[in-house]
DRENNUGU-921735 format. One line per 8 residues: for each residue x, y, z of N, C-alpha, C. Coordinates in steps of 0.001 Angstrom, whole numbers, plus 524288, in hexadecimal, padded with zeros to 5 digits. Example, Ala and Ser with C-alpha at 12.3 -4.5 7.8 and 13.67 -1.06 7.14 Angstrom:
REM DRENNUGU-921735
83386 7E9C6 81E78 8300C 7EE6C 81E78 83390 7F31C 81E78 ~ 83232 7F736 81BA8 83566 7FBDC 81BE4 83264 8001E 81EBE
***
This chain:
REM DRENNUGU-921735
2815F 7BF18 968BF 2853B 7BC9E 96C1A 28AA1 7BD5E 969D1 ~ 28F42 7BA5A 96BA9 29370 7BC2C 9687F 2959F 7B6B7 96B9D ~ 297BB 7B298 96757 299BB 7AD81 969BE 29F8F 7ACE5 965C5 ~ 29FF3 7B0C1 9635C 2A533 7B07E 95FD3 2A753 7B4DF 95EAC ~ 2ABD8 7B612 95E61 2AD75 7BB59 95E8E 2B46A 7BB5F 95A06 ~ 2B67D 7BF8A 95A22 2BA8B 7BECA 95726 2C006 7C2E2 95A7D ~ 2C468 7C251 95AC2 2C73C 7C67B 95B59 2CCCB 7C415 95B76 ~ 2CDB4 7C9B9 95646 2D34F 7C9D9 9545F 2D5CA 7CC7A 95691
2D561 7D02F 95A1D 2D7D1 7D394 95CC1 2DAC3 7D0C2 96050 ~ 2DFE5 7D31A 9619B 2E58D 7D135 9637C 2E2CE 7D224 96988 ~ 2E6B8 7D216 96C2D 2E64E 7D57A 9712B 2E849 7DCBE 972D5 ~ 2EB5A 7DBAA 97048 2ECD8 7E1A0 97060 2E7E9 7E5C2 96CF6 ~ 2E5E6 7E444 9689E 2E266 7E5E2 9675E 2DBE9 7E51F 96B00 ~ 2DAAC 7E390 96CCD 2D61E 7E2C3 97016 2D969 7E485 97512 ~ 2DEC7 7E731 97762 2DEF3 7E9F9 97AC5 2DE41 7EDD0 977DF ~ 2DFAF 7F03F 974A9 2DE3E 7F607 970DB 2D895 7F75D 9714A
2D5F3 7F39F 97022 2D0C8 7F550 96DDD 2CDE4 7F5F5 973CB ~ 2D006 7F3A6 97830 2CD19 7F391 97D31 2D021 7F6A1 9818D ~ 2D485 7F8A0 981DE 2D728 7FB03 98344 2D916 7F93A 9870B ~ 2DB7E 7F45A 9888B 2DD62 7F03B 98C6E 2E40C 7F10C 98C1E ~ 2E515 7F322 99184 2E924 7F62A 99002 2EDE7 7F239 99552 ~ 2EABB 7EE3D 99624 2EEA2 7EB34 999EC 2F1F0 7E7CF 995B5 ~ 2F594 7E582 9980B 2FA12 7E20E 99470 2F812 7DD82 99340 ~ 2F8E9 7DC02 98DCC 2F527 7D757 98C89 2FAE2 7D27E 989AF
30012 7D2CD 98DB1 303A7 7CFF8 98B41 302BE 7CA9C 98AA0 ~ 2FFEA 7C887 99063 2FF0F 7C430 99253 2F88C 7C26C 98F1C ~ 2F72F 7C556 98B95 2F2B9 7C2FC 9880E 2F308 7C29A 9843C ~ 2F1D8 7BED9 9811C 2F173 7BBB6 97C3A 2EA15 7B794 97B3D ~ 2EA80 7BAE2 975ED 2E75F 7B695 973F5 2E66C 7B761 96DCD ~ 2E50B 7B4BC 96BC8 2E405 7B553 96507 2DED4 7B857 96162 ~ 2DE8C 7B92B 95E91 2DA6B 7BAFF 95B83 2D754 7B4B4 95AAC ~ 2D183 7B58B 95AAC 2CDB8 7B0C0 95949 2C953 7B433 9576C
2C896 7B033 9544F 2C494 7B111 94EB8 2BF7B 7AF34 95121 ~ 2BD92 7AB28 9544F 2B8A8 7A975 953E3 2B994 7A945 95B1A ~ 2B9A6 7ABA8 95F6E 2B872 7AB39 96513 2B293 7A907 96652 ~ 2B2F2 7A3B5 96A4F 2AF6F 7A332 96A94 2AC4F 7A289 97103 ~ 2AA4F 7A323 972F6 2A7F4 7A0F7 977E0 2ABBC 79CCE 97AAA ~ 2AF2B 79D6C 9807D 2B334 79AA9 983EF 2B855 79AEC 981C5 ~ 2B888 79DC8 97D56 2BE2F 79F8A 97CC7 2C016 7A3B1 980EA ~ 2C53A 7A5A0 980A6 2C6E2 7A837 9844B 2C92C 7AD34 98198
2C7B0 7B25C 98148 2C85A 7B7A7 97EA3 2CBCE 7BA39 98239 ~ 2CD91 7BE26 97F07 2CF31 7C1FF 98219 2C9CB 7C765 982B6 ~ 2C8E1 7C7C7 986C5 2C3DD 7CCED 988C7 2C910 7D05F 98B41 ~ 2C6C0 7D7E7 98B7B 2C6E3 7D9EA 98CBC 2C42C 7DC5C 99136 ~ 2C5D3 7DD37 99643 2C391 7DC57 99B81 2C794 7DFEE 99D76 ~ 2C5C6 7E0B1 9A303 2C9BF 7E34D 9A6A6 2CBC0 7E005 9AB9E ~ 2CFAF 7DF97 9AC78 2D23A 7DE44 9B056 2D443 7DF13 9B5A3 ~ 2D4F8 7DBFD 9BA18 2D4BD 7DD7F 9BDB9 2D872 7E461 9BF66
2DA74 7E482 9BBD1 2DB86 7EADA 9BCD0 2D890 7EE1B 9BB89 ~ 2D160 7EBDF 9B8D5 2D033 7F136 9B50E 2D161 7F32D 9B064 ~ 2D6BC 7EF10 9AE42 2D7EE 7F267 9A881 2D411 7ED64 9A517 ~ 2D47F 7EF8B 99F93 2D1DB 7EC97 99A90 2D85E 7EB17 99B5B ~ 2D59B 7E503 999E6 2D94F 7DF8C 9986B 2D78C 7DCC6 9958A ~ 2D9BA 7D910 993E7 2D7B0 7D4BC 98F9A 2D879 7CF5D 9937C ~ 2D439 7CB6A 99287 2D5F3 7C625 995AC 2D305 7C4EE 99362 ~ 2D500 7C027 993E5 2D1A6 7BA37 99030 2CD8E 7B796 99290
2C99F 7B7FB 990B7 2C528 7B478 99394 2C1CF 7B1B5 991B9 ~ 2BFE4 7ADD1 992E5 2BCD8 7AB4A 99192 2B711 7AA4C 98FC7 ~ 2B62C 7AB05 98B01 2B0C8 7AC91 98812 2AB95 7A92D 989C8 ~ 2AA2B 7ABB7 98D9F 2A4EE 7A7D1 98E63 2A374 7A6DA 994F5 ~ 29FE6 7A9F5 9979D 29E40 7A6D8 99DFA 29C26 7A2A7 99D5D ~ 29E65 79E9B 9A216 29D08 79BBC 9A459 29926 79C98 9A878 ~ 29446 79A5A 9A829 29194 79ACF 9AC8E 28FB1 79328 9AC75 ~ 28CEE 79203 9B26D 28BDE 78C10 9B27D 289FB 78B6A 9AD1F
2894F 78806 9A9F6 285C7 785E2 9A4BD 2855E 789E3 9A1B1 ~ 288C2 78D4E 9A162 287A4 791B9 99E8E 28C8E 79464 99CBD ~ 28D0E 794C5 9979D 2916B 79832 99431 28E5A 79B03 990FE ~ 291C0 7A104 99107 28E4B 7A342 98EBF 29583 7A87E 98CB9 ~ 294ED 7AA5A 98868 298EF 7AD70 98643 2968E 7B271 985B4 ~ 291DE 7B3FB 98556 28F8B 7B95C 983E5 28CEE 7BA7F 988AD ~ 28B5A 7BF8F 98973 287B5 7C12A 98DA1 28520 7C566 98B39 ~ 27E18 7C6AE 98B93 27B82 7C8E2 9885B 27C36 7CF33 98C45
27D95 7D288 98898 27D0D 7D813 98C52 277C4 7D99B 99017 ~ 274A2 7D84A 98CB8 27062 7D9C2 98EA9 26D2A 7D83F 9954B ~ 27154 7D479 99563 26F00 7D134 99AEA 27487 7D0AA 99E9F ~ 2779D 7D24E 99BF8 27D82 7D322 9A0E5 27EB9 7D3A7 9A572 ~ 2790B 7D7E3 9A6D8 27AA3 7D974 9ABE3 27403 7D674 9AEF1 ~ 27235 7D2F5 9AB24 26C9C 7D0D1 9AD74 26E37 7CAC8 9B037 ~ 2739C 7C7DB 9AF51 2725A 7C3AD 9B0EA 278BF 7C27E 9B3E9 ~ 2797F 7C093 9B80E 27D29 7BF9D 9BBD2 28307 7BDCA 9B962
280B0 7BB46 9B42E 28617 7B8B9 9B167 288C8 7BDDD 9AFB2 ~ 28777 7C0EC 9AE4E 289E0 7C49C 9ABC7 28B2B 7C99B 9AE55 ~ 287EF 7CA3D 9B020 287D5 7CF72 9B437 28BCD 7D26D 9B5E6 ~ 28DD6 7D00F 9B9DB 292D0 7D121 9BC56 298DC 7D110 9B77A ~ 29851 7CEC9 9B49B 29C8A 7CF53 9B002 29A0B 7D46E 9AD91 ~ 2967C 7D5BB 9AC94 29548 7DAA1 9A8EB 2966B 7DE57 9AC2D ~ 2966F 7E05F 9B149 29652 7E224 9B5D5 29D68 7E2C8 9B781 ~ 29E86 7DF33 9B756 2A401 7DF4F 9BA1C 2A88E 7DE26 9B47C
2A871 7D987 9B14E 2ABFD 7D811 9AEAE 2AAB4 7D866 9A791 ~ 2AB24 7DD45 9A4AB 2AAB2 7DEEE 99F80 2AD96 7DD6C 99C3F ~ 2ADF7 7DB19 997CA 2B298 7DAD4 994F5 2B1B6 7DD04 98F98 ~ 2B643 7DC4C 98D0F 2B583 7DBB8 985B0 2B6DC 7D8E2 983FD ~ 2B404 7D6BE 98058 2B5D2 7D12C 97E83 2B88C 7D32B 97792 ~ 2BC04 7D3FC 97669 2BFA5 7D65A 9705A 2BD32 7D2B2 96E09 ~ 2BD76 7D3EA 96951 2BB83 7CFC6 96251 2B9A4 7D571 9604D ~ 2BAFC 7D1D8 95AA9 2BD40 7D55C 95642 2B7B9 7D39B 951E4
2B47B 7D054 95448 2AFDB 7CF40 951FC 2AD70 7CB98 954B4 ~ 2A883 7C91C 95498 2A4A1 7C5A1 957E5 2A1E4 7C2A3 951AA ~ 2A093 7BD17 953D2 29D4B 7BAED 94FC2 2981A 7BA71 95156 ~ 294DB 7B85E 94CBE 28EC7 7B9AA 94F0B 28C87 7B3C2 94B40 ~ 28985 7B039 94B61 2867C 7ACA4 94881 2819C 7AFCD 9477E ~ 27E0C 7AEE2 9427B 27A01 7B094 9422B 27607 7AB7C 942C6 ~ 273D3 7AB5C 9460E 27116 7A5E8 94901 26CA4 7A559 94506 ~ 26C5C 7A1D0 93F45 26852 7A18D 93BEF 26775 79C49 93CB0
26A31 79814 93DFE 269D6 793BC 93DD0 26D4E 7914A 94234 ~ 26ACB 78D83 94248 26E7E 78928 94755 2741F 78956 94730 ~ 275AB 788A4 94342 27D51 787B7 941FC 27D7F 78C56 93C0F ~ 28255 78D6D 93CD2 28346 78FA4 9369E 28110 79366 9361D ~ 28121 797DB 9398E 2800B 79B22 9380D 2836A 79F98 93595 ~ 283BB 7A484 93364 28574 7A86E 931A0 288D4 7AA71 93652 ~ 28ED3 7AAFB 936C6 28FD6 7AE76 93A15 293A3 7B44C 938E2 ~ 293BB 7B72F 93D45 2956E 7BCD9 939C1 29ACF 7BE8D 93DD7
29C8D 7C12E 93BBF 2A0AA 7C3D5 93F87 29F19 7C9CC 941C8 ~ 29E96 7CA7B 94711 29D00 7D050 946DC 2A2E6 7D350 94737 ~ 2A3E1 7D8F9 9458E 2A8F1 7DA69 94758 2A81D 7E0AE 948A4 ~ 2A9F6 7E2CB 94A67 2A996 7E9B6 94C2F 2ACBB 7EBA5 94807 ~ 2AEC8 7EE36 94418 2AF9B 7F012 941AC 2B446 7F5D9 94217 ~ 2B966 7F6ED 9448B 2BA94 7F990 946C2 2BC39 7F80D 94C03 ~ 2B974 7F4B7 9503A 2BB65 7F454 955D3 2BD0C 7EDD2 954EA ~ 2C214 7EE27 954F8 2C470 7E6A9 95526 2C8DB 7E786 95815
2C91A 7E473 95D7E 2C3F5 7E355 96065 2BE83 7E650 96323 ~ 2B9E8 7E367 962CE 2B550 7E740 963B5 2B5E8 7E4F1 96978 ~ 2B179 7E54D 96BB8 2B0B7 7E51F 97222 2ABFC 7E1C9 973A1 ~ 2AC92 7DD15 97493 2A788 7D89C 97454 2A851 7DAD4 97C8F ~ 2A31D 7DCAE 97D1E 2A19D 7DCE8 98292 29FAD 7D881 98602 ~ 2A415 7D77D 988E1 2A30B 7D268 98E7F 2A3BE 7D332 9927C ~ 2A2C5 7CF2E 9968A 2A3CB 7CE24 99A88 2A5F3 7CA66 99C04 ~ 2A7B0 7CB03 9A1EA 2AB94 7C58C 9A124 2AB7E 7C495 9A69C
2AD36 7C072 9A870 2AB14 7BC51 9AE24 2B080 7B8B2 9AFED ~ 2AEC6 7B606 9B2E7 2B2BC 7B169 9B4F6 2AFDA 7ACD5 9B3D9 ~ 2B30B 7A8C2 9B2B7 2B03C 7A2C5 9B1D6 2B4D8 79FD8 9B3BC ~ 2B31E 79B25 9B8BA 2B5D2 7978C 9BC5F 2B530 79178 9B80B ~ 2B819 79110 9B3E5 2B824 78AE5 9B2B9 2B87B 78664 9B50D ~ 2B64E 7815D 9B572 2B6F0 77CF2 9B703 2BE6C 77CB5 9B8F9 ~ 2C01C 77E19 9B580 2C457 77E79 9B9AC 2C7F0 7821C 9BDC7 ~ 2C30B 784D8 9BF18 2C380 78925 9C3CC 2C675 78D72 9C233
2C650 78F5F 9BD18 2CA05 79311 9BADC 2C6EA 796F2 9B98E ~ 2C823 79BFD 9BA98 2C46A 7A012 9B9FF 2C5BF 7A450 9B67B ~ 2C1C8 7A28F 9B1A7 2C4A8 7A5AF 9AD3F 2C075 7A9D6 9ABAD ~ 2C2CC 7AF65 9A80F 2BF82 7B2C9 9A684 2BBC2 7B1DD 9A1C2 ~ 2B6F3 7B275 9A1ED 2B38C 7B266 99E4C 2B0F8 7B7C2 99B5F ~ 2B02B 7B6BB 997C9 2AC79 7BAB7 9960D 2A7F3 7BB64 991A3 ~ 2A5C1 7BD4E 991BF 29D06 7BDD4 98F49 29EDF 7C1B2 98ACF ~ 29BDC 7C228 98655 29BB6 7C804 9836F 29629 7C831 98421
29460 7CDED 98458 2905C 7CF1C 983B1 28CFD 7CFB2 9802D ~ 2877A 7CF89 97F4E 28626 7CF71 97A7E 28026 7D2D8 979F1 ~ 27F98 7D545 97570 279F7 7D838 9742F 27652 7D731 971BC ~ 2730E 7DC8E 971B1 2704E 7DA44 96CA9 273FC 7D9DE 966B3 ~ 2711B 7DABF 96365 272FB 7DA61 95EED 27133 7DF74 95DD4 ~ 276D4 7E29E 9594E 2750F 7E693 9561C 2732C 7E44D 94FF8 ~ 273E5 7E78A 94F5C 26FB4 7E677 949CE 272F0 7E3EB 9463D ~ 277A2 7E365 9451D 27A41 7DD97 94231 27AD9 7DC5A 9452C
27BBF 7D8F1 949DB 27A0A 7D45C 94C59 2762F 7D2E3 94CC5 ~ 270D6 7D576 94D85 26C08 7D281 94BD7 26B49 7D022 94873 ~ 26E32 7D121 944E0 26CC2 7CD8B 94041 26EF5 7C81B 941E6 ~ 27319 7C6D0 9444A 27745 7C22B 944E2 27538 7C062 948FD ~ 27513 7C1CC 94EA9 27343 7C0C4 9529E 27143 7C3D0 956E4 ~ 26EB4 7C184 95A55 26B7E 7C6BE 95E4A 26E8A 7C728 962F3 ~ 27232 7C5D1 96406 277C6 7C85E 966EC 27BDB 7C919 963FD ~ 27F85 7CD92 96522 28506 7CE5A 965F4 28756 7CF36 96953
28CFD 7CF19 96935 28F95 7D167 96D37 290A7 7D5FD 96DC1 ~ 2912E 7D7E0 97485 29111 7DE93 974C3 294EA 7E063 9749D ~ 296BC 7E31A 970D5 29B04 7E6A8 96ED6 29D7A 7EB58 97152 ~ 2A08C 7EC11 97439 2A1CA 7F087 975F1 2A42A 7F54F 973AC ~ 2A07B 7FB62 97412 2A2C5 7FE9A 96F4E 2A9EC 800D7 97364 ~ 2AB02 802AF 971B1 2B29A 80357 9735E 2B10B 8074D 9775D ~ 2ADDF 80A90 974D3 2AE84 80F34 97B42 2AA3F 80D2E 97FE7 ~ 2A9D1 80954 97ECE 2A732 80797 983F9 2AA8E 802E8 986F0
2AF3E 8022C 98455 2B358 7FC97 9893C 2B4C6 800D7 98E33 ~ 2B545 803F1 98E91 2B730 80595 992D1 2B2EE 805EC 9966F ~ 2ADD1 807DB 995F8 2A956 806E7 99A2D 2A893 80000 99B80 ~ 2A841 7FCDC 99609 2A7EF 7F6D9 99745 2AA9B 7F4D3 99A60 ~ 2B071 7F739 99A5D 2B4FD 7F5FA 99ED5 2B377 7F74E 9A5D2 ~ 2B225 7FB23 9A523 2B1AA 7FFED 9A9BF 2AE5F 7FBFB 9ADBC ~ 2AEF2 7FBCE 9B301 2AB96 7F864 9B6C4 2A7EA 7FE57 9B745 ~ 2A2CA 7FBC9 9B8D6 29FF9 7FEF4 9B9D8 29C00 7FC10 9BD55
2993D 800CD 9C2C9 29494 7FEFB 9C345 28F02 7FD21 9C17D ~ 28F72 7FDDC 9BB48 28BDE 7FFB0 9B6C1 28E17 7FD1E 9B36F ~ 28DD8 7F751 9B30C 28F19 7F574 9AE30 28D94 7F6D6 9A933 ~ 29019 7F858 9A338 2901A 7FCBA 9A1CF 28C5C 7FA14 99D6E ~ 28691 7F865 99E93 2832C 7F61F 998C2 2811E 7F965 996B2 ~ 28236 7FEF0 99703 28172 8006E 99177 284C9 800FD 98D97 ~ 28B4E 7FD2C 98EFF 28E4B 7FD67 988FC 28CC5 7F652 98778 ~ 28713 7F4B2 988BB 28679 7EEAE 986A5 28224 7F19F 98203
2856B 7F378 97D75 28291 7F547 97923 282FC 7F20F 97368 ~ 27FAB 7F19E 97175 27E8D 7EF71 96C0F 2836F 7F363 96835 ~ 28737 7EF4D 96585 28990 7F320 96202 28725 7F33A 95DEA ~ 286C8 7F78F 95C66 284AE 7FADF 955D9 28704 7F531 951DB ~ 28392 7F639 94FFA 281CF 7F182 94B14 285D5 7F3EE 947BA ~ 2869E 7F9BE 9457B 28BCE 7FA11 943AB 28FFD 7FA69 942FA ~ 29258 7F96E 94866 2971A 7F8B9 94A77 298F7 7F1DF 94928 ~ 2957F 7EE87 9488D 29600 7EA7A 94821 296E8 7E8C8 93FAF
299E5 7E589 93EE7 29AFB 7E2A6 93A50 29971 7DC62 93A02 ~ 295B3 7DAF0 9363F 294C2 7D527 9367A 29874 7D36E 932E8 ~ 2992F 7CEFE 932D4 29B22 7CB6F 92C2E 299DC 7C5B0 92EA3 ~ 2968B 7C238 929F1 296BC 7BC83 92A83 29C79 7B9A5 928D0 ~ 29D93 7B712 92BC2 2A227 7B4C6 92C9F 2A00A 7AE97 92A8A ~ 29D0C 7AB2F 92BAA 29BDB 7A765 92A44 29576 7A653 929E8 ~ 29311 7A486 925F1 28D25 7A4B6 922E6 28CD1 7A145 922C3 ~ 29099 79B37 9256A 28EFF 795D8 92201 28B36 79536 91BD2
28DD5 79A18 919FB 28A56 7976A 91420 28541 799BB 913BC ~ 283F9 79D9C 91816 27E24 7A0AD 918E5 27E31 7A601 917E2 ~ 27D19 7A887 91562 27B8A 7AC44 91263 2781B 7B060 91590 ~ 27868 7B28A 91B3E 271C7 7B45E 91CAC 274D8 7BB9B 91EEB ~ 27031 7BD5D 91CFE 2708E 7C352 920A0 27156 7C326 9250D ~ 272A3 7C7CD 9291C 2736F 7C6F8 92E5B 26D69 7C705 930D1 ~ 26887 7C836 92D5E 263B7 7C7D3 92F7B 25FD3 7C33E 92EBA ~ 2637E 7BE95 92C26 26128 7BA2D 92C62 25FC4 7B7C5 930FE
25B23 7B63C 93026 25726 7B3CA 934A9 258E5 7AEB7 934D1
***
C-alpha cells in the first residue's frame, strides 16, 4: 500500500521532470516530509485543454461509508468505483520517496524510507475523480495505485505503490480506447533504495517474520 509519502520537489522542478509546460504563476505550495491520507497535493493531470498541468487535489475517495486512498492495479478495471477514472481520468502523483511499516507487531513497528535513486521526482501512478462534500462543493480527488511487491518490498510489505518508468508518462497521459494496463508494471527491485528511518529500539532484517 502506500499511506505516506515525501516530496521536496518545488514546482518548477516536478514541471521539469513531467514536462507541464502550462503557467504555474497562480500555484504555490511547500515541500512536506511525512504526506498523509485527506491532505491536499499537488498531482499531475491534464486539463480541460489536454495539456499536462499541475492541480491540487485531494488525497483520498469518498464513497457512502467508505474512504479509501489506494486502489489495487490488479482489479481497476474489475469494479465500478474505479473504472471509469482508470479509463477516462490518469494522473501522477510526484514524491521524492514513499514510506512503508514492516507489520511485525500491533504498534511499533520498524519503518523504512523507499527512494528511486536518480529520478527525484519519481512518478506514483493514479487516478483521480470528483467528490460532492456535505457542503455541496465539488472537489478533485485522487487513489495511487498499487502492486504486487518486488523483491525488497516483500520483505516490508505485500503491496507497493505503482511506479511509473519516464518513457511511459506520455502513453499514461494519452486518452485511449484501450486503457493502457500493460504500463501497471512491478518496478525492478533494483531500481528501488531501502533505509530504516525509525526501529523503535528493534533491531530486525527486512525478512523478519
Amino acid at each position: 500500500m502506500c499511506g505516506r509519502y515525501r516530496r521536496e520537489s518545488d514546482k518548477q522542478k516536478i514541471a521539469d521532470a513531467f514536462a507541464v509546460k502550462v503557467s504555474l504563476d497562480d500555484l504555490d505550495f511547500a515541500p512536506e516530509d511525512d504526506i498523509a491520507p485527506g491532505s491536499v497535493q499537488p498531482v499531475v493531470c491534464l486539463n480541460e485543454d489536454g495539456a499536462r498541468d499541475i492541480a491540487m487535489m485531494y488525497w483520498g475517495f469518498n464513497f457512502p461509508q467508505r474512504f479509501t486512498f489506494n486502489t489495487r492495479s490488479d482489479s481497476v478495471l474489475k469494479s465500478g468505483l474505479w473504472k471509469s477514472s482508470f479509463e477516462e481520468r490518469r494522473c501522477i502523483v510526484p514524491a521524492d520517496s514513499f514510506f512503508e511499516w514492516h507489520k511485525i507487531h500491533k504498534k511499533n513497528n520498524p519503518k523504512y524510507e523507499v527512494t528511486i535513486p536518480g529520478r527525484e521526482p519519481f512518478a506514483l501512478a493514479g487516478i483521480w475523480s470528483r467528490w460532492k462534500n456535505k457542503a455541496g462543493q465539488t472537489l478533485p480527488t485522487f487513489s495511487i495505485l498499487t502492486s504486487e511487491p518486488n523483491d525488497v518490498m516483500a520483505g516490508i510489505h505485500d503491496r507497493q505503490p505503482l511506479i511509473l518508468e519516464p518513457r511511459d508518462y506520455a502513453e499514461w497521459f494519452t486518452p485511449s480506447d484501450r486503457p493502457p494496463v500493460h504500463l501497471l508494471r512491478i518496478l525492478p527491485a533494483e531500481e528501488m533504495k531501502t533505509k530504516l528511518v525509525d526501529d523503535h529500539n528493534m533491531q530486525l532484517p527486512l525478512n523478519s517474520q
